[in-house]
C-alpha positions as CSV (number, residue, x, y, z in Angstrom):
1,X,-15.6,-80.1,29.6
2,X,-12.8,-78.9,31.9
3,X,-11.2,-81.3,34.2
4,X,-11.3,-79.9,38.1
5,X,-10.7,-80.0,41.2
6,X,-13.5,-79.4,44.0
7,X,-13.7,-78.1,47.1
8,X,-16.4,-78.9,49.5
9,X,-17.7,-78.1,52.3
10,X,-18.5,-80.5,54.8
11,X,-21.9,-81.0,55.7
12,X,-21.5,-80.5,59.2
13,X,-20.5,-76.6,59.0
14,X,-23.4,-76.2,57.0
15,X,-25.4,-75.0,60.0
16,X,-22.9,-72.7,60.7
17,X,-23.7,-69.4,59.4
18,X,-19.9,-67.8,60.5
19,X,-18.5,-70.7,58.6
20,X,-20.5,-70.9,55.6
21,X,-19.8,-67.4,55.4
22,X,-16.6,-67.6,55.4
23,X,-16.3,-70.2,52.8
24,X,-18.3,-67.6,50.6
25,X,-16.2,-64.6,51.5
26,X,-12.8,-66.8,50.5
27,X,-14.6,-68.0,47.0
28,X,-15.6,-64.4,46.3
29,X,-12.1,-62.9,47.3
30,X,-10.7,-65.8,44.9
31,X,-13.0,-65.1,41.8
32,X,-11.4,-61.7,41.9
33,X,-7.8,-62.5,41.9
34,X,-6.2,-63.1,38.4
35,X,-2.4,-63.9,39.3
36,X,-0.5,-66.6,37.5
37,X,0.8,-67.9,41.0
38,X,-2.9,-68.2,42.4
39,X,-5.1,-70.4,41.5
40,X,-8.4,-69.6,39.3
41,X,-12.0,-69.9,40.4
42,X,-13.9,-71.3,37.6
43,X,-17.1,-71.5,39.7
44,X,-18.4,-71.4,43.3
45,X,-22.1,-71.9,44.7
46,X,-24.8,-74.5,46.8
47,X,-26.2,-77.2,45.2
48,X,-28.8,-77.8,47.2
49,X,-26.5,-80.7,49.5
50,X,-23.2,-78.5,49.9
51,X,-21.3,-75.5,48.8
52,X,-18.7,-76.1,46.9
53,X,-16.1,-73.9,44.5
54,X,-14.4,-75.5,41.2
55,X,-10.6,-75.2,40.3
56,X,-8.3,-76.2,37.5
57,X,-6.9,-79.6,38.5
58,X,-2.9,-79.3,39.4
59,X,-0.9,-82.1,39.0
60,X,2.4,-82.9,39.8
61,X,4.4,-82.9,43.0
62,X,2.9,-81.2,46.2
63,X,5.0,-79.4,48.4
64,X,5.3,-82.2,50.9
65,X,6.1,-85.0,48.4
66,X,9.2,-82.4,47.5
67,X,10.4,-82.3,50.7
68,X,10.4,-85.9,51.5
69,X,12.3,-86.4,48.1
70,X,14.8,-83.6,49.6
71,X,15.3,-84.6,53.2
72,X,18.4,-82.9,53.5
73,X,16.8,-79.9,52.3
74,X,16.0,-78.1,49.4
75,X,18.9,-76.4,47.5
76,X,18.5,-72.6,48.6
77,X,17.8,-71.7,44.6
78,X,15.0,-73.8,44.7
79,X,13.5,-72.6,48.1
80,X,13.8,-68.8,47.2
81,X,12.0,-69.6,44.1
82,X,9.3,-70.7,46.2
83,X,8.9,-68.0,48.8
84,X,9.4,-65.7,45.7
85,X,6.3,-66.8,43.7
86,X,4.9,-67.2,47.4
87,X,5.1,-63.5,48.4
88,X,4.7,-62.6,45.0
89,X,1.0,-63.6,44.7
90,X,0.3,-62.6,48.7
91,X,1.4,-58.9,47.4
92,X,-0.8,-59.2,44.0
93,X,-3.7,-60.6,47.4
């Protein structure tokens, strides 16, 4: 009853064993994370057409749709902010 987002696989790796396990190995790693700046793994798995892993649905702006609203470049507040929550959740990783 959740709204998601879903990531999937395309059907052309899955003959690839390196890369579909790959794509398990990142869903696993995620499941086990619990950090407020990275995003939660409801559930991952193979339906029987593709592999796929389900997220909470972000909305809002992207990074990229900030940037072209800033094209003079963000205030340095702002971008600190970022890297902060950025190296933040790669240390929690």
């Amino acid at each position: 009853g959740r709204q998601c987002a879903l990531k999937v696989m395309k059907p052309e790796f899955l003959d690839h064993a390196g890369a579909v396990h790959r794509f398990l190995r990142e869903a696993r790693t995620v499941a086990r994370l619990d950090h407020p700046n990275i995003i939660q793994l409801y559930q991952f798995g193979y339906t029987g057409e593709f592999y796929f892993f389900a997220m909470p649905l972000v909305t809002g702006e992207s990074a990229a749709d900030l940037l072209r609203r800033s094209p003079d470049g963000l205030p340095c507040e702002t971008a600190l902010g970022i890297v902060r929550q950025t190296v933040d959740a790669l240390e929690y990783a």
